[in-house]
VOPA-967672 format. One record per residue: y, z, x of N, C-alpha, C in turn; residue number from 0. Coordinates in steps of 0.05 Angstrom, whole numbers, plus 32768, in hexadecimal, padded with zeros to 4 digits. Layout:
BEGIN
- Y|Z|X|Y|Z|X|Y|Z|X|NUM;
...
// end
This chain:
BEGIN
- 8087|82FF|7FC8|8090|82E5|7FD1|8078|82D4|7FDA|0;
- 8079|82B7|7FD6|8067|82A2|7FD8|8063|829B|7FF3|1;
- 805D|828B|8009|805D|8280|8022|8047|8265|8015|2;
- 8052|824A|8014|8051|8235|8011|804A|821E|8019|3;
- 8036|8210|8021|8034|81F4|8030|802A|81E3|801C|4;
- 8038|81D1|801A|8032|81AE|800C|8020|819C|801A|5;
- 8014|818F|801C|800E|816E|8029|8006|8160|8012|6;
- 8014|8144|8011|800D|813C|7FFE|8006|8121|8001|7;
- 8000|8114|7FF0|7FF6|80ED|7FFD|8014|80E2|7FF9|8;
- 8021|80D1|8005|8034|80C1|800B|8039|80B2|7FF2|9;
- 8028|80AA|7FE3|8036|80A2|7FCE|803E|80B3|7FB6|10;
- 803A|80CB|7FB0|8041|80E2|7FA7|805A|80F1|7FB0|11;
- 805C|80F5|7FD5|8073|8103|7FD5|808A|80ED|7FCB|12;
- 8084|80D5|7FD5|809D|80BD|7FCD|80A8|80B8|7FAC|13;
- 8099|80C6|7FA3|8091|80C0|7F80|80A9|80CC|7F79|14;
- 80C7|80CC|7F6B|80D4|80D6|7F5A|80D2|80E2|7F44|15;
- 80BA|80E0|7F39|80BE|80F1|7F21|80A7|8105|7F2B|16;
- 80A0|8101|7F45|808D|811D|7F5D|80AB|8133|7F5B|17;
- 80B8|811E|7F71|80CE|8132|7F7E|80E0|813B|7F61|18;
- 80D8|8136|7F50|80F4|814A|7F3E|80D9|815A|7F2D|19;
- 80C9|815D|7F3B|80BD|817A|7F2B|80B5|8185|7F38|20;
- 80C0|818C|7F4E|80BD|81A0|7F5F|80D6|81B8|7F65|21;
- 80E1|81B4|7F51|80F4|81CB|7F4C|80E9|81E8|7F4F|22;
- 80CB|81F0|7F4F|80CB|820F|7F4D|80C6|8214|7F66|23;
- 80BE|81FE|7F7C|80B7|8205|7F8B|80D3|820B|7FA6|24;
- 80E6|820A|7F9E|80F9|821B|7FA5|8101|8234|7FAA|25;
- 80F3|8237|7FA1|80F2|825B|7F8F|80E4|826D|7FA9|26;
- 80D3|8256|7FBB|80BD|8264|7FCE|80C2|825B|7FEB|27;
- 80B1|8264|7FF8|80C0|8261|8015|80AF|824C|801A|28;
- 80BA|8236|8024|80A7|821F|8032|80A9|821D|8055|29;
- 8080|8221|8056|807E|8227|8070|807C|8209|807C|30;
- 8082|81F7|8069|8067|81D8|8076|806F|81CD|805B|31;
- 8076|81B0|8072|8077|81A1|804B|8073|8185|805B|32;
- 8060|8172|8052|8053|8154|8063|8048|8149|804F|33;
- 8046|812F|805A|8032|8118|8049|801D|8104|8058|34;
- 8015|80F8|804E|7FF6|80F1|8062|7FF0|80D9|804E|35;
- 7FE2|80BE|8060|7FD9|80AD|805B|7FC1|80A6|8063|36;
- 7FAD|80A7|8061|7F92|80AF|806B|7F8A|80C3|8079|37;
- 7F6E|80C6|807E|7F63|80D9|808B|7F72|80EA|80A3|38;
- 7F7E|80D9|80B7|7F86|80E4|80D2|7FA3|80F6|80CC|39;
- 7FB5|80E7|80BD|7FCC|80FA|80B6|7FC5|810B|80A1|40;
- 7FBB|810B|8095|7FA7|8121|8081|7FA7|813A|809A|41;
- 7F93|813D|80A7|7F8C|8149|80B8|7FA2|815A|80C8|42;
- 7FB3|8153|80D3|7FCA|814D|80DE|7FDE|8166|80CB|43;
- 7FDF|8157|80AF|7FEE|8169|809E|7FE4|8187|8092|44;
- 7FBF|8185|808F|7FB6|819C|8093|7FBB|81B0|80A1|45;
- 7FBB|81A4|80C6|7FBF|81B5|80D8|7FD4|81C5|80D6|46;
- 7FE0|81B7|80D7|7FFE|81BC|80D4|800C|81D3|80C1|47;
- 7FFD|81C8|80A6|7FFA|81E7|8091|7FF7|81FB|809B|48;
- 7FDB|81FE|809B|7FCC|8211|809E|7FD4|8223|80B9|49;
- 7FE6|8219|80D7|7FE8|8225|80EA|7FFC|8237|80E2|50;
- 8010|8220|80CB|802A|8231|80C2|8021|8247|80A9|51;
- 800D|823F|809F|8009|825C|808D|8002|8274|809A|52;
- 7FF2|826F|80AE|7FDF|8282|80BE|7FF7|8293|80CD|53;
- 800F|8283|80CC|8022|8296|80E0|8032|82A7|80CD|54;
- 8028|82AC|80B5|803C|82B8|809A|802E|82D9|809F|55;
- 8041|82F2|808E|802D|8307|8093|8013|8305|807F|56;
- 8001|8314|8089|7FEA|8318|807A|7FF1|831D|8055|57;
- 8005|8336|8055|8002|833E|803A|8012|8325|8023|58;
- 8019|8313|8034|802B|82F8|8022|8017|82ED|800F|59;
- 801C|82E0|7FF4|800A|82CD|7FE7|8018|82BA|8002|60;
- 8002|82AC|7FFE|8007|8295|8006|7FFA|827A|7FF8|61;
- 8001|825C|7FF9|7FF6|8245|7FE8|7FF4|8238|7FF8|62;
- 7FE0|8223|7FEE|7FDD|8207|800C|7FDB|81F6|7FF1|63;
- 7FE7|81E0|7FE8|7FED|81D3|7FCF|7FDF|81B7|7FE2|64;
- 7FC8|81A6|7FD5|7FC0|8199|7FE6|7FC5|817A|7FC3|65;
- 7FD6|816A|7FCF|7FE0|8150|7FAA|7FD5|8142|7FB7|66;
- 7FC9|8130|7FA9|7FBB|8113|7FAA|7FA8|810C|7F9F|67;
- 7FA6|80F1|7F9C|7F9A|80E8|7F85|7F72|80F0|7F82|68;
- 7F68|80F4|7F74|7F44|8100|7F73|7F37|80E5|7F70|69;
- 7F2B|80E1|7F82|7F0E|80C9|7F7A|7F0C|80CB|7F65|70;
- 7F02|80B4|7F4F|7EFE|80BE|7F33|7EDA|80C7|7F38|71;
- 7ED5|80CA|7F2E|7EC1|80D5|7F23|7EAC|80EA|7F39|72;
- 7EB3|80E5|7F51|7E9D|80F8|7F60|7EAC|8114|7F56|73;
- 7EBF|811A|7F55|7ECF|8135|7F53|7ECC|8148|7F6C|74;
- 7ECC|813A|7F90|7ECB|8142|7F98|7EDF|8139|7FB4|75;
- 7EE5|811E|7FAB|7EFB|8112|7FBE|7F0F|810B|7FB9|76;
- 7F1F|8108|7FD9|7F3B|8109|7FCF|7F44|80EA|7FD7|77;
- 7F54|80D5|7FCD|7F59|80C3|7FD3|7F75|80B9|7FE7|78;
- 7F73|80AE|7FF6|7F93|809C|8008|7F8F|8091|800D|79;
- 7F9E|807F|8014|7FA7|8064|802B|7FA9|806C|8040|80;
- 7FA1|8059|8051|7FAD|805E|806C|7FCE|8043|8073|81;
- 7FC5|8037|8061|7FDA|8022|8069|7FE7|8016|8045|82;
- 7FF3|8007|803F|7FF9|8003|8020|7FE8|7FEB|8020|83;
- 7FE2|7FD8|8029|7FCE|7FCA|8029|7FB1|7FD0|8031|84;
- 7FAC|7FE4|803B|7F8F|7FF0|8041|7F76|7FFC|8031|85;
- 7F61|7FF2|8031|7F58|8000|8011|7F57|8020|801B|86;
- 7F55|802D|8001|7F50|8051|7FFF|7F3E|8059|8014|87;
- 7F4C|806F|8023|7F31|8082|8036|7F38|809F|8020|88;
- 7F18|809E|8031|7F09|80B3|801A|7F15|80CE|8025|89;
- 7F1C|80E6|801C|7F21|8102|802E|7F0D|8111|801C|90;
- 7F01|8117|8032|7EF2|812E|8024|7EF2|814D|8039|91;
- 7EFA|815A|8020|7EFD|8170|802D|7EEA|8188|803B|92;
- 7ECA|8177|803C|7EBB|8188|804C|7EBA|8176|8063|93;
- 7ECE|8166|8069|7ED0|8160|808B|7EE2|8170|8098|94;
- 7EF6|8183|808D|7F0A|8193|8092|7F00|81B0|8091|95;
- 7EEF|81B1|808F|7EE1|81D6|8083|7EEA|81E6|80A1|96;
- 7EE5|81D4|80B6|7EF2|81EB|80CF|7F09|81F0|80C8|97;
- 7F1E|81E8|80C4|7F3B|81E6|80BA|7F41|820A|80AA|98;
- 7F2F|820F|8095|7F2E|821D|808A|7F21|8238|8093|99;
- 7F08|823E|80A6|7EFB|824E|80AF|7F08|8262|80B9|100;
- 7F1C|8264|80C2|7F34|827D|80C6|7F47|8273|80B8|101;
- 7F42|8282|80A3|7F58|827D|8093|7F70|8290|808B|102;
- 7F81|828F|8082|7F9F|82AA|807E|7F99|82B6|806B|103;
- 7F92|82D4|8066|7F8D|82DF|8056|7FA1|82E0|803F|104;
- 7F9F|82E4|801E|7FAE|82DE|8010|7FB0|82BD|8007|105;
- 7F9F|82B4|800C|7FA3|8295|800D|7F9C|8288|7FF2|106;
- 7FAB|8275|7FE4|7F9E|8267|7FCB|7FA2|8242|7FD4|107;
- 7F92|823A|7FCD|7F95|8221|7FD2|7F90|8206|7FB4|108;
- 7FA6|8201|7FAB|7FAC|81F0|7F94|7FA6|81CD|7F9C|109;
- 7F94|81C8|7F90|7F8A|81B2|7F96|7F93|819F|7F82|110;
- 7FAE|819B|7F87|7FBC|818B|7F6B|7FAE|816A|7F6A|111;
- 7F9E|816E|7F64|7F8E|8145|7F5C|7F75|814C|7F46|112;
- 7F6E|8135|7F3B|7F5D|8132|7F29|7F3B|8142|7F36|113;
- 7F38|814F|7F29|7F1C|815C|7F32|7F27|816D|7F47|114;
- 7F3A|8177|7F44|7F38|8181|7F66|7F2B|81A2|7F64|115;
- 7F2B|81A5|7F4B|7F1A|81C4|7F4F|7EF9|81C2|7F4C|116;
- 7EF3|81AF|7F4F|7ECB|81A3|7F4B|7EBF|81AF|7F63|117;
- 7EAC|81BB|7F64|7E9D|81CB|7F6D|7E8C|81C5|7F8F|118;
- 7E8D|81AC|7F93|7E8F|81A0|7FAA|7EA9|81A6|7FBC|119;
- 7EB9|819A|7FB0|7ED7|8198|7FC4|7EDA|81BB|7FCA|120;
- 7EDA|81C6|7FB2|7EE4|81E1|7FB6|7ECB|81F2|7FD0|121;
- 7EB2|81E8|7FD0|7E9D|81FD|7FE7|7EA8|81E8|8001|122;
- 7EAC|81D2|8006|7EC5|81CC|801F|7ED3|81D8|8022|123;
- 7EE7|81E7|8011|7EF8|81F1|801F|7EF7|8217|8031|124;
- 7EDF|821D|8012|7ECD|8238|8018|7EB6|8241|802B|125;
- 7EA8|822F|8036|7E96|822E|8042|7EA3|823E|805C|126;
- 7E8D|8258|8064|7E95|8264|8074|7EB9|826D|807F|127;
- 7EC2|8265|8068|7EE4|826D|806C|7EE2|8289|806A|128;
- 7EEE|8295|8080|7EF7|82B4|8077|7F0D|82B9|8085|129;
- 7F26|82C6|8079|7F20|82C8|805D|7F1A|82B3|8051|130;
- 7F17|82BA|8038|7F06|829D|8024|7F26|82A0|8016|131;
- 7F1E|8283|8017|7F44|827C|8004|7F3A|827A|7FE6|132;
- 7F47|828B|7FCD|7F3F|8273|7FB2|7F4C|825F|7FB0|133;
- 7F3C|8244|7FA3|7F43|8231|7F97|7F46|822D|7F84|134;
- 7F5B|821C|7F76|7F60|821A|7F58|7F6B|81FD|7F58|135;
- 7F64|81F0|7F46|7F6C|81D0|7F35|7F5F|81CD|7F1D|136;
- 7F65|81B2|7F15|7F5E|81A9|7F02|7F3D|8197|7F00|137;
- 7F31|819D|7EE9|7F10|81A1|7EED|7F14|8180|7EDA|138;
- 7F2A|816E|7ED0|7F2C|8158|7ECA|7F3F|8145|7ED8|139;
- 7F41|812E|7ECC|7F4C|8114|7ED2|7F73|8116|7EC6|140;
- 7F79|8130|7EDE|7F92|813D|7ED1|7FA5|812C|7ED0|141;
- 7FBB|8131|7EB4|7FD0|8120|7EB5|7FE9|812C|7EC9|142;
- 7FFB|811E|7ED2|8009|8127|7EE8|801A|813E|7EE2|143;
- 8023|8138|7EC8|8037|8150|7EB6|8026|8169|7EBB|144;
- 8012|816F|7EAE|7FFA|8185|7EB3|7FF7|818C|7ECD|145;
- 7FF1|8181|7ED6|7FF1|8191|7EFB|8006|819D|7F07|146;
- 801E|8194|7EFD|8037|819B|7F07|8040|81B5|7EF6|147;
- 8038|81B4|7EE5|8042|81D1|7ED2|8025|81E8|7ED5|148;
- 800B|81E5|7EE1|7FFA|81E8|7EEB|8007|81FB|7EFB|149;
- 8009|81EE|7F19|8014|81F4|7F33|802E|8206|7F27|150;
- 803C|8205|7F14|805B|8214|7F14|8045|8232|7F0D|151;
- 803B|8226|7EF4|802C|8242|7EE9|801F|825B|7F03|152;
- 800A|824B|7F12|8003|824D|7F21|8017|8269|7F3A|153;
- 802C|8253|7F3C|803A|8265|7F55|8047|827C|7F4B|154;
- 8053|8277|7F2D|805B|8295|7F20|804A|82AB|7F29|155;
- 8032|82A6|7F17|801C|82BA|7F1D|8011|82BF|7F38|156;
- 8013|82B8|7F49|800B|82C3|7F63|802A|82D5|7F6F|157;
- 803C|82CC|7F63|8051|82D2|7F6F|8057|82F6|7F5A|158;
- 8047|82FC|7F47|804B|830F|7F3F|8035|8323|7F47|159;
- 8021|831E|7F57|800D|8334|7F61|8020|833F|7F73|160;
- 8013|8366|7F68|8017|8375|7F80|7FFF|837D|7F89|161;
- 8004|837D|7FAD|7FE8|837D|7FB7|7FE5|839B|7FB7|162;
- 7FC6|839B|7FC4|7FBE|83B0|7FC5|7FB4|83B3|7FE0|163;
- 7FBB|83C2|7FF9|7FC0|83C7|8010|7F9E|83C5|8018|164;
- 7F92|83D1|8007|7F74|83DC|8016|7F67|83BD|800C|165;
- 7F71|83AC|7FFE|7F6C|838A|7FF6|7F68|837F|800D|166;
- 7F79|8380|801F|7F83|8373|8035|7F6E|8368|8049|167;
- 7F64|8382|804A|7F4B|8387|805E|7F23|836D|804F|168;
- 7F2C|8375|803E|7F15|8364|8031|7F14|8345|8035|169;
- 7EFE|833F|803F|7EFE|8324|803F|7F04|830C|8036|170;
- 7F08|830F|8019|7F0B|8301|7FFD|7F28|8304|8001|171;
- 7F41|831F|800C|7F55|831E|7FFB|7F56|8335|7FE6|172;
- 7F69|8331|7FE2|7F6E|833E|7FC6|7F69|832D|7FA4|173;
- 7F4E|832D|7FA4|7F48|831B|7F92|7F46|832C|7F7B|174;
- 7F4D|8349|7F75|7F4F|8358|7F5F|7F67|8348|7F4E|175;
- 7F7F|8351|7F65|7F9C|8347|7F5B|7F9D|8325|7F4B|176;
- 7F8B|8314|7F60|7F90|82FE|7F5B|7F81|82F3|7F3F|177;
- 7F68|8304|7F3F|7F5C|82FA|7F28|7F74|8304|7F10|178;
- 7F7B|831D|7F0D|7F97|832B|7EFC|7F9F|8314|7EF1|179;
- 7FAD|830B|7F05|7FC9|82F8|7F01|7FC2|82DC|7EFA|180;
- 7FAF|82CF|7F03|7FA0|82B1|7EFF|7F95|82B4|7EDF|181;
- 7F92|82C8|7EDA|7F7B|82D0|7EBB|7F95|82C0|7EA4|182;
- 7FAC|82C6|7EA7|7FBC|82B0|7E8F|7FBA|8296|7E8F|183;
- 7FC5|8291|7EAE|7FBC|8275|7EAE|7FA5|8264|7EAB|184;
- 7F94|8277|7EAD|7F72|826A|7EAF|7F70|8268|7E8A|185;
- 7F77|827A|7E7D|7F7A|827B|7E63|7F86|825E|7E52|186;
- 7FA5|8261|7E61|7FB8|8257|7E50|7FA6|8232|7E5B|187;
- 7FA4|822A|7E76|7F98|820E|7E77|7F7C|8206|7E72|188;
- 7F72|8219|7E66|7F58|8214|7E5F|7F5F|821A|7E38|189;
- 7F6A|8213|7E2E|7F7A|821B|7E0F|7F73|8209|7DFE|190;
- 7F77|81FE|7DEB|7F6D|81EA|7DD8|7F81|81D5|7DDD|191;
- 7F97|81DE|7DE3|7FB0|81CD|7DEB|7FB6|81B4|7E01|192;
- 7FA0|81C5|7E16|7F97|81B0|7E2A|7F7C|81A4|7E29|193;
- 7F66|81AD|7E1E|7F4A|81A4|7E13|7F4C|818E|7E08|194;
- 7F64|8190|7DF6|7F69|8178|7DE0|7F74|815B|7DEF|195;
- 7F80|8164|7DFA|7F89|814D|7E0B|7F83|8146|7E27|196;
- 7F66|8148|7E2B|7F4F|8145|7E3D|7F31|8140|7E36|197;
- 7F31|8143|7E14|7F13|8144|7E09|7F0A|8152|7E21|198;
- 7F08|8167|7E2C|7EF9|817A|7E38|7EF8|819C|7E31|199;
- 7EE4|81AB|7E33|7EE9|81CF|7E29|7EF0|81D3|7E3F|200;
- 7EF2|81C5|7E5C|7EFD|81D6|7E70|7F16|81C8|7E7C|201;
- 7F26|81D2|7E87|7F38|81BB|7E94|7F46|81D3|7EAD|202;
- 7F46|81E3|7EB9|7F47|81F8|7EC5|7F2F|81FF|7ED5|203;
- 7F32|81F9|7EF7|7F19|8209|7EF7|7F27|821D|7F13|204;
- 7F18|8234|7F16|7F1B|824B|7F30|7F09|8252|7F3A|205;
- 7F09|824D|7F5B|7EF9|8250|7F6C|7F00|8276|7F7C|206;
- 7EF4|8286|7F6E|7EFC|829D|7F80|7EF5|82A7|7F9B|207;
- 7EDF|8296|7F98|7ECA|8290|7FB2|7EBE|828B|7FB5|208;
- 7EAB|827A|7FC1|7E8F|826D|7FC3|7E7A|827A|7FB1|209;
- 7E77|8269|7F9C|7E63|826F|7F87|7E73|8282|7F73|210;
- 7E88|8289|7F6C|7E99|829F|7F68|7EB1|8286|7F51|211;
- 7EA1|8278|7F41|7EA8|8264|7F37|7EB8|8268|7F19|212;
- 7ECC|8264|7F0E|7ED2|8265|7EF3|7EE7|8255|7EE5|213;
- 7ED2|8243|7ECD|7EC0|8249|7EB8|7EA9|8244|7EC1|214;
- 7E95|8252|7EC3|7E78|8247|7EC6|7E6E|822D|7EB8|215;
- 7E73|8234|7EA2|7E68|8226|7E8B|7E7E|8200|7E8D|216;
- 7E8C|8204|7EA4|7E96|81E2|7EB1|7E80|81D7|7EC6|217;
- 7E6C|81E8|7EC8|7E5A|81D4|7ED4|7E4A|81BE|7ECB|218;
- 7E51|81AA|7ED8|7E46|818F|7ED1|7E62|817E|7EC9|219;
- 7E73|8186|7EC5|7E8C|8179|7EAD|7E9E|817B|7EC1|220;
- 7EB0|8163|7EC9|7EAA|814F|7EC1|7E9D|8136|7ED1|221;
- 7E9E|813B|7EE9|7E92|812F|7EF8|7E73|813D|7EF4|222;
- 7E6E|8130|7F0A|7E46|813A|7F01|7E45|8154|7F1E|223;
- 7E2F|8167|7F0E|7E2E|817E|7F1F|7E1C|817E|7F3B|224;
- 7E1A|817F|7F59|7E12|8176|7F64|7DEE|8182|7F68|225;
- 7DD7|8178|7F70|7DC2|817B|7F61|7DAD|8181|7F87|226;
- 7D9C|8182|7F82|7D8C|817D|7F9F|7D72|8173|7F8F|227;
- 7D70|815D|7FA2|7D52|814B|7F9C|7D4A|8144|7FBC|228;
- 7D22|813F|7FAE|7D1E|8132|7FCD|7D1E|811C|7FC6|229;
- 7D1C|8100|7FE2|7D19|80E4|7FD4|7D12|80CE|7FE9|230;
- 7D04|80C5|7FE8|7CF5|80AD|7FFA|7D0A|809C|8005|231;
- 7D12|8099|801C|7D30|807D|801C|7D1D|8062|8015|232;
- 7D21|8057|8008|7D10|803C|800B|7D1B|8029|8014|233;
- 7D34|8025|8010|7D48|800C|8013|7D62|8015|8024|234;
- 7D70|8002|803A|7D89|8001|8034|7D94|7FE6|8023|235;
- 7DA7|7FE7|8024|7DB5|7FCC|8013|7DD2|7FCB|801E|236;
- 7DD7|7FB8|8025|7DF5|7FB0|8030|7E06|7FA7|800F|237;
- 7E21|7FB3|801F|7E26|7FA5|8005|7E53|7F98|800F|238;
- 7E57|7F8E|800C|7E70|7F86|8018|7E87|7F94|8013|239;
- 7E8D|7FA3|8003|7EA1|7FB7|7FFD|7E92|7FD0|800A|240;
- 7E7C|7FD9|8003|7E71|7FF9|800A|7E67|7FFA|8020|241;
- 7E5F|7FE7|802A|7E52|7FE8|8046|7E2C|7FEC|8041|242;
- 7E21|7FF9|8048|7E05|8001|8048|7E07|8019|8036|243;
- 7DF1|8013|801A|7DE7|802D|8009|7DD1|8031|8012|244;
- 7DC5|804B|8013|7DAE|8051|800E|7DA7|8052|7FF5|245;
- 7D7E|804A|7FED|7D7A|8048|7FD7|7D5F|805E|7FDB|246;
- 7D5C|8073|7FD2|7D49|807F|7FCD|7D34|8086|7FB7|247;
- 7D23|8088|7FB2|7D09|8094|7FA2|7D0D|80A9|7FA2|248;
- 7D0B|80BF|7F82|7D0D|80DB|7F8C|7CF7|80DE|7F74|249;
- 7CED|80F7|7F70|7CCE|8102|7F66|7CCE|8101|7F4E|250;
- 7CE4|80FD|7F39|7CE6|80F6|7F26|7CE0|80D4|7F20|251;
- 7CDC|80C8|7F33|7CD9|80AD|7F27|7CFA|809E|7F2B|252;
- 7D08|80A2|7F34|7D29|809D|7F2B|7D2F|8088|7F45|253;
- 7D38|807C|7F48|7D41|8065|7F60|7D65|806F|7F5D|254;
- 7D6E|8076|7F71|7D84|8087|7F77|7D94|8072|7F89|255;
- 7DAD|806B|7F85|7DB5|8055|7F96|7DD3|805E|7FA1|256;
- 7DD2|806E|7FC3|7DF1|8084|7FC2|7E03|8077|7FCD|257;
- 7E10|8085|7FCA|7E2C|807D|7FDB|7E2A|8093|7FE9|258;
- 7E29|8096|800A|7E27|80A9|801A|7E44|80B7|8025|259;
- 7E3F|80CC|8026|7E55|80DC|8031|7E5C|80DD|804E|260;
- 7E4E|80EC|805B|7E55|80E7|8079|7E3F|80DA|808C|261;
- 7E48|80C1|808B|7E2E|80AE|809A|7E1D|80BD|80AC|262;
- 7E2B|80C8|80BD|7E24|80D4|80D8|7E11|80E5|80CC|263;
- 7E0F|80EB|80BE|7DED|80FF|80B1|7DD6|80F5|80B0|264;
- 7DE0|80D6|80B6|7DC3|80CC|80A9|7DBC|80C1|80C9|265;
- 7DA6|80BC|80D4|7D97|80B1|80E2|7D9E|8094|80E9|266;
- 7D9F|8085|80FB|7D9B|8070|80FF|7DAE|804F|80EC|267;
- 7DBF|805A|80EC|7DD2|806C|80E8|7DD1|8079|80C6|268;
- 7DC4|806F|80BA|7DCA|807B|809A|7DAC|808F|8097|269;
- 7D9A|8085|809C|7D82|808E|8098|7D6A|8082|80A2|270;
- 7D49|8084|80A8|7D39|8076|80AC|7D25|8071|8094|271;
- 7D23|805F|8092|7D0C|8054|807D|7CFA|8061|8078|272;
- 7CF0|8065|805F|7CCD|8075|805A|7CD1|8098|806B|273;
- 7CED|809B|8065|7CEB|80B7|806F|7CF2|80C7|8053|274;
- 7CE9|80E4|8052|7CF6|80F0|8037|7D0C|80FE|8043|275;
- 7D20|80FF|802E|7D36|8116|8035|7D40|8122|8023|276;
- 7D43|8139|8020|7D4D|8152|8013|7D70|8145|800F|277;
- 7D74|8143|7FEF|7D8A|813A|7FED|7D9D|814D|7FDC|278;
- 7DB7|814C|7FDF|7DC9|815D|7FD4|7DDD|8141|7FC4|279;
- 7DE3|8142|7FAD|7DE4|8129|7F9E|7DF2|8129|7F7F|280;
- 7E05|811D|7F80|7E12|811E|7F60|7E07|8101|7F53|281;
- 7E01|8104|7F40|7DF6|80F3|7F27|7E10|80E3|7F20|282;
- 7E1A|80C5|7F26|7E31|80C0|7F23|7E2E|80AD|7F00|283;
- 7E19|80A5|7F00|7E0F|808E|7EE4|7DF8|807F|7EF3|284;
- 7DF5|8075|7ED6|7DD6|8067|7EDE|7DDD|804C|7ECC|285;
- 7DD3|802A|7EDC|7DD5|801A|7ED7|7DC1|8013|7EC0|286;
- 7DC8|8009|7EAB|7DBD|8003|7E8E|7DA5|7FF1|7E93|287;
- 7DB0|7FDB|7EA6|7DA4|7FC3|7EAF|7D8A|7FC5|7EC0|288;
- 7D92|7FD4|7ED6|7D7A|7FD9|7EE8|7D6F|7FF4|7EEC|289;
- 7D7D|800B|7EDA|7D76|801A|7ED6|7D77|8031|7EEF|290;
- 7D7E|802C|7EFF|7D89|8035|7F23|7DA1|8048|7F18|291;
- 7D9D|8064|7F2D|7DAD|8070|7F29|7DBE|8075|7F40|292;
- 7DDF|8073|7F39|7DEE|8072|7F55|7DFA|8092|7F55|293;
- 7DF4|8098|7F6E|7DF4|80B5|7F77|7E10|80B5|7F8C|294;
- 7E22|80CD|7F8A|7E28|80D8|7FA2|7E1C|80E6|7FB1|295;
- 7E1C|80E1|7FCE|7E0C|80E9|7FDE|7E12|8108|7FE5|296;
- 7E12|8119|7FEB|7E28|8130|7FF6|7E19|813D|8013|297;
- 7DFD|8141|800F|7DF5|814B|802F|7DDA|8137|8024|298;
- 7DCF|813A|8042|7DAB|812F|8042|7DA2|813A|805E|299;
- 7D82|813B|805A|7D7E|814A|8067|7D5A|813F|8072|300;
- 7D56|8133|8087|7D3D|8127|808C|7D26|8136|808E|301;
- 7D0F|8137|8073|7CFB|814B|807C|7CDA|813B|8082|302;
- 7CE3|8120|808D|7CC7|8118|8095|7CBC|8106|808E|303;
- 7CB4|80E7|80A5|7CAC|80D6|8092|7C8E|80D9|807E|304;
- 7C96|80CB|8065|7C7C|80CA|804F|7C66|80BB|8060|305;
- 7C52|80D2|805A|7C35|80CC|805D|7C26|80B4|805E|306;
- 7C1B|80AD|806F|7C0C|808C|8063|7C17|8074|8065|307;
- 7C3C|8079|8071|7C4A|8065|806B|7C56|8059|8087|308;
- 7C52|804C|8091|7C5A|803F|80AF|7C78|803D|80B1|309;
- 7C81|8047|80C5|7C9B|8041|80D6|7CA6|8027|80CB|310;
- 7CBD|8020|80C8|7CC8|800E|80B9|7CCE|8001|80D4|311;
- 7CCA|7FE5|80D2|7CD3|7FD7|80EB|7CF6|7FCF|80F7|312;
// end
């Protein structure tokens, strides 16, 4: 038997042709079922899960089904409202990583949105989790039909492992059983059937555990794979929708122009001028025109202002 929590974005649970395909999930015991419109009820609905999974027994599968819409192209964020007139807040799920750090053993977590199995989002949810939960979604710009027969596939197969008692004890879980039972589905949505109607070879991806990644061979695709460079800040730049970019120099010659992740990393408040920093960074495209490449930011890391070069006033 399954043990179940939903949260989903508010315009999804409200969605009618949401609520009539959720027929299998009847079938399972629901510990938690919520919806969230920005960050704070996000949070809120997490808790909430997760306190109610944590109270299930150990040897239960258990699911934390997390719907909502994927930032396009970082393949690492999740999008809401906070209001219907409010623009999108960003959720990213390595602001939540405590959330996960004691986590319910037996745990899978279905990240039903576009990108939601990309290699970023998924070490948020892994990072120092133990147990370590696997993750599984879609490694494309999924159609809604597909995720939902995804997720049905999905819960069959977990719902047919038998555990293995001495599993229990292991940090991971019983990731023998789970790989077993995931191995069709990882098959059947990674098929020519779904390739074809994604122009992608991967469309499936599984997180069994930090670095514990499969298909390998989806790195880079389809968002960009995240990279580490160093890089000179040279500039900020205001800009009226984004607020302040940083623009950096990195050793390749490349002028890098990001969109930052969590301000609070950077200094003063984003960063200080003529300093280098060790960057962690997805390749989002590069402008034809000016030839500037716009980066997601993901960590940074200050190692010292450049030599020769005076304090920026």
């Amino acid at each position: 038997m399954i043990s179940y929590a939903l949260i989903e974005q508010t315009e999804l649970s409200q969605s009618s042709t949401q609520r009539a395909s959720r027929g299998i999930l009847s079938s399972y015991n629901n510990v938690h079922s919520g919806s969230f419109d920005g960050k704070a009820e996000f949070r809120l609905q997490l808790q909430a899960a997760m306190r109610q999974l944590l109270c299930e027994p150990p040897e239960i599968q258990k699911v934390l089904i997390i719907s909502a819409h994927g930032e396009p192209l970082t393949g690492t964020l999740l999008a809401s409202r906070s209001g219907p007139s409010d623009e999108e807040e960003l959720i990213d799920l390595w602001e939540y990583n405590d959330h996960f750090k004691v986590a319910p053993p037996n745990l899978t977590v279905f990240l039903s949105s576009c990108w939601g199995a990309y290699f970023e989002i998924a070490r948020g949810i892994q990072k120092n989790a133990r147990p370590c939960p696997v993750v599984i979604g879609p490694l494309v710009n999924v159609q809604f039909p597909h995720a939902q027969e995804l997720q049905a596939c999905l819960l069959r197969a977990l719902d047919g492992i038998q555990l293995d008692a001495t599993a229990l004890a292991n940090r991971y879980g019983d990731l023998a059983g789970i790989r077993r039972s995931l191995a069709p589905v990882f098959k059947k949505f990674n098929s020519r059937r779904y390739r074809s109607a994604y122009h992608q070879r991967h469309v499936l991806g599984i997180h069994f555990a930090e670095g514990d990644f499969h298909p390998g061979r989806a790195v880079g695709m389809p968002a960009a794979a995240p990279v580490e460079v160093r890089g000179i800040l040279h500039e900020l730049r205001a800009y009226e929708r984004d607020g302040v970019r940083p623009v950096y120099g990195d050793s390749q010659g490349r002028t890098l122009v990001g969109l930052v992740r969590h301000q609070e990393e950077f200094d003063s408040p984003i960063g200080i001028l003529n300093t280098e920093y060790a960057l962690s960074i997805q390749i989002l495209g590069q402008n034809q025109d000016t030839g500037e490449y716009s980066v997601h930011i993901l960590r940074t890391r200050a190692r010292g202002r450049k030599k020769g070069v005076p304090p920026a006033s």
